[in-house]
N, C-alpha and C positions, 0 to 999 in steps of 0.2 A: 173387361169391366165397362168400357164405354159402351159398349151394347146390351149388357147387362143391366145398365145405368143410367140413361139419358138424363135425369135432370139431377141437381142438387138435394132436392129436397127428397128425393126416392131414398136416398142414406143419410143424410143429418140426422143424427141420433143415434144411428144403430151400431152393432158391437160389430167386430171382426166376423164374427161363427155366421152374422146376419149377411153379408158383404160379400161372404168367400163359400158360402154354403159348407159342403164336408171336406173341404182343400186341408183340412190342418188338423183331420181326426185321429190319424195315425202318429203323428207329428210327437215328440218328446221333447217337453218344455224345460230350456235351460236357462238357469239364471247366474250371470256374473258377479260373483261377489266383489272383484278388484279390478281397479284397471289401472293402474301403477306400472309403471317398468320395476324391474327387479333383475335378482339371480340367485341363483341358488349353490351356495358355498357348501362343498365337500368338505368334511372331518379326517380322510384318510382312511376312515372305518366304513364308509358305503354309506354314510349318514348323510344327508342331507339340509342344510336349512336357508330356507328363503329370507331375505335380505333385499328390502324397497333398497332403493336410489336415492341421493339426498333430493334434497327439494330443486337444486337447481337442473338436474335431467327430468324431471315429471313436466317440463312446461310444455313439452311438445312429445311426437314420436323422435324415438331415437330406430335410425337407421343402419349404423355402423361402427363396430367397437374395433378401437386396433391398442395394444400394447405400448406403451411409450419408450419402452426399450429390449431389446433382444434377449436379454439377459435372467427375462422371468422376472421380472419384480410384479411387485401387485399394484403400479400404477397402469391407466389407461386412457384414451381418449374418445369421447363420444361425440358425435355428431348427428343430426337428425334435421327435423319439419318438415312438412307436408302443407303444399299451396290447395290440391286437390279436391276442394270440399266447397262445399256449397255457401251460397255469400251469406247466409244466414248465422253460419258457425265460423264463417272467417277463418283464414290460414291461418296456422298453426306453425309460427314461424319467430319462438323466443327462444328456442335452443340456440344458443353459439356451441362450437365444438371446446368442449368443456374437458380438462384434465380432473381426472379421479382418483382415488385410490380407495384401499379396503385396510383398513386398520384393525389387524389380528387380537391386538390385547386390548381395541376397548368393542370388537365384534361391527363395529360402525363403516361406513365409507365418510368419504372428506373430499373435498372438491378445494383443489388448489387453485388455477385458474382457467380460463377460455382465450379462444383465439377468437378475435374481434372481427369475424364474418360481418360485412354490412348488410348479405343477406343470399338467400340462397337455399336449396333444400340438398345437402350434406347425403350422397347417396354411398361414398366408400371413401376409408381413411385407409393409409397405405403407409409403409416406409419402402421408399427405393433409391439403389443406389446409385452415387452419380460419381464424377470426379471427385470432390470435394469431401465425399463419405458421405452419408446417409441424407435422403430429405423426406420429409413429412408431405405427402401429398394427399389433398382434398380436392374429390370429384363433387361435385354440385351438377344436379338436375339442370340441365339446358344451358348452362354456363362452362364458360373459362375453368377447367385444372387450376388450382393452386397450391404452389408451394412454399414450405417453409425449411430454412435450412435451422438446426437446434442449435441454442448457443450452448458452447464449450464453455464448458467453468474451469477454471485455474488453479 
């Protein structure tokens, strides 16, 4: 394009098709209708139905789902953001790793609570085993592993 192009004013105004000549004539234009995290919950029957996220996972990219416990329940924890964008649109860095779940009889998810990252971008959530029994561990993008050991209830 720069030698295509030399000055400003040779394109102010003009459309893409003008700019790119025949680059996009073959091309099949596709449009997004959502951009939500989500998932899509199985009936048992091969049915499918999609199911947004509550409001507290759409503030950023979610990167990593893990189970909150061994056992199959339909709780989970999410973690996510992305620093990697351009300073115009600013990181993307209001996810804390949030507990979830999916609530069968009202069809909904419910966000219980979050683990209080001061910051980070959340690339795998994990449980592994140690002496002590199980710990929660969070990999973060260019940072420190951290762990959490779960409190036992009585």
């Amino acid at each position: 394009m720069k030698k295509a192009y030399l000055k400003y004013d040779e394109v102010a105004g003009k459309n893409v098709q003008y700019m790119f000549y025949d680059l996009f004539k073959d091309y099949l234009e596709l449009k997004t209708e959502t951009l939500g995290s989500g998932c899509f919950i199985n009936d048992g029957k091969g049915n499918f139905t999609k199911k947004n996220f509550p409001d507290e996972l759409q503030l950023a990219p979610n990167f990593s789902f893990c189970r909150t416990s061994a056992n199959g329940s339909g709780s989970f924890i999410a973690g996510g953001n992305f620093y990697g964008v351009i300073p115009y649109e600013g990181r993307y860095d209001a996810l804390l790793p949030t507990f979830f779940s999916f609530n069968k009889a009202t069809g909904g998810f419910q966000t219980n609570s979050n683990i209080p990252l001061h910051q980070g971008e959340v690339r795998d959530i994990k449980w592994i085993n140690s002496k002590g029994g199980k710990v929660l561990m969070i990999a973060r993008n260019n940072e420190n592993l951290q762990f959490y050991m779960p409190v036992k209830s009585e």
